[in-house]
C-alpha angles and dihedrals in degrees: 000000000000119000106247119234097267093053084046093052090037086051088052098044089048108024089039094141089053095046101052088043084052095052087047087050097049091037082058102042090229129171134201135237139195115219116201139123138297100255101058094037090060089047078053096062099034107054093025090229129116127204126246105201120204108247095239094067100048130116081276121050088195093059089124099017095075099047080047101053096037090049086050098049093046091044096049108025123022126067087254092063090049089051101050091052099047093049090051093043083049088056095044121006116258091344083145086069093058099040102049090053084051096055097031085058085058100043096095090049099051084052098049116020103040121124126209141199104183119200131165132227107262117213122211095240083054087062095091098033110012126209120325094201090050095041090053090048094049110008100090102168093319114028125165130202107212112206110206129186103244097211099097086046087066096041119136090232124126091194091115101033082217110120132206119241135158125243113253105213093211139155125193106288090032076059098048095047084056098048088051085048093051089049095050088055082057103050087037086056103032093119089061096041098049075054095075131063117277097238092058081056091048093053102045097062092040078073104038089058094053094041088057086049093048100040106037115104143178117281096227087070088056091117094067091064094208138205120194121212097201135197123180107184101180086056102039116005126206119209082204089069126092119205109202137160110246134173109248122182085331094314117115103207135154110265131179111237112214106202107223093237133130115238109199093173092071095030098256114135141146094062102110108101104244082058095037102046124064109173130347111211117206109233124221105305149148104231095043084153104053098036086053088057099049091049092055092044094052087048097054083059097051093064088262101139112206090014087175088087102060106047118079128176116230116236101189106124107240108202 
């Protein structure tokens, strides 16, 4: 169902760093891609299913714990967390209160029970090599790009209960510019906000505190340009997603399996993968044939017709 206008103006005040990341994407035209290796892109394709990881377990432990640590230092210690507070208490008397026993009971949770599905924007001048600096960081000796189509990122659905946002590269003052930026929407549009029910209030940033916990990363990985598709199940809790126990790079750890089928009924589609995928690109390897060849075949199977023409070999020279 399409956001109204007011969820739309309420997503602005309060979301106002992913919108505007979501109109650039869509001004662009921009996709995204998963980079990752052979072997789990093939699994991809095969069992139409793609992992959620717990953060935790991720190439950086401290995927949630900065975001954290950057959104507490600003709340409770700098000018831009009295003023957000102020502004909100000045809407609807001593809301803070509420809304800080609300998040602090979560904490614990975003830390340890967020799942996480990572992709990149893709540029059009990346669709024939790919990116050097992502290829050396997940490539290994076969590593695959995955081009998706980024519309059913952006649905309306609330099948999955997993919901799109972009990585904020932030330290600790960038974080705290944001966070005085996000308090200024709110005193420009008091008069709208003190219009809605204060536990919509309540909830919403609810949200936009654990979404600046969860997607705030450090500015040093800038370069990857990162989305995060996020599910909280303890949170909100999707009956679409499967939790299972899988081996991963020798760990055996809990993951949520999202099965690469539409669902109409609640208005998610584009999911499948002959309407999801656009083009694979074969990283830096040694065997760039045969791993073509399996990729066009595991697409055919898939449903892609033609599959030829989405699959490229990189040609950029890993060292």
């Amino acid at each position: 169902m399409p956001l109204t206008p007011e969820q739309e103006r309420l997503g602005r005040i309060f979301f106002g760093h992913s919108w505007e990341c979501r109109d650039s994407v869509f001004s662009r035209k921009i996709r995204f891609v998963h980079y990752t290796n052979a072997a789990a892109a093939m699994n991809m394709l095969r069992k139409h299913e793609v992992w959620m990881r717990n953060s935790s377990a991720m190439n950086d432990f401290m995927e949630v714990q900065h975001g954290l640590s950057c959104l507490l230092a600003s709340y409770n210690q700098r000018e831009s967390g009295k003023k957000f507070k102020a502004i909100l208490n000045g809407v609807f008397d001593e809301i803070i209160t509420e809304i800080e026993q609300s998040f602090n009971g979560w904490m614990h949770d975003f830390l340890t029970n967020t799942f996480l599905v990572c992709v990149s924007e893709h540029e059009d001048f990346e669709d024939n090599f790919g990116r050097l600096s992502m290829w050396r960081a997940y490539s290994q000796s076969s590593g695959v790009a995955i081009v998706l189509n980024t519309a059913p990122f952006f649905s309306q659905s609330d099948a999955l209960k997993a919901y799109t946002s972009p990585v904020a590269y932030l330290g600790d003052q960038d974080f705290e510019h944001e966070f005085d930026r996000l308090a200024d929407r709110i005193l420009n549009e008091r008069d709208f906000i003190k219009a809605q029910s204060r536990q919509v209030i309540v909830n919403v940033v609810f949200h936009v505190l654990r979404f600046a916990a969860i997607c705030t990363k450090h500015p040093g990985f800038r370069e990857e340009k990162e989305w995060r598709l996020v599910y909280s199940p303890g949170v909100l809790e999707s009956t679409h997603l499967k939790k299972e126990v899988e081996i991963i790079n020798g760990v055996p750890q809990p993951i949520y399996k999202i099965s690469l089928q539409d669902i109409p009924t609640e208005g998610l589609m584009g999911i499948e993968i002959p309407s999801l995928i656009n083009r694979i690109i074969i990283g830096p390897t040694q065997y760039p044939v045969v791993l073509y060849d399996a990729f066009c075949d595991l697409l055919r199977q898939a449903g892609v017709n033609e599959p030829q023409g989405r699959v490229v070999i990189s040609s950029i020279p890993l060292r």
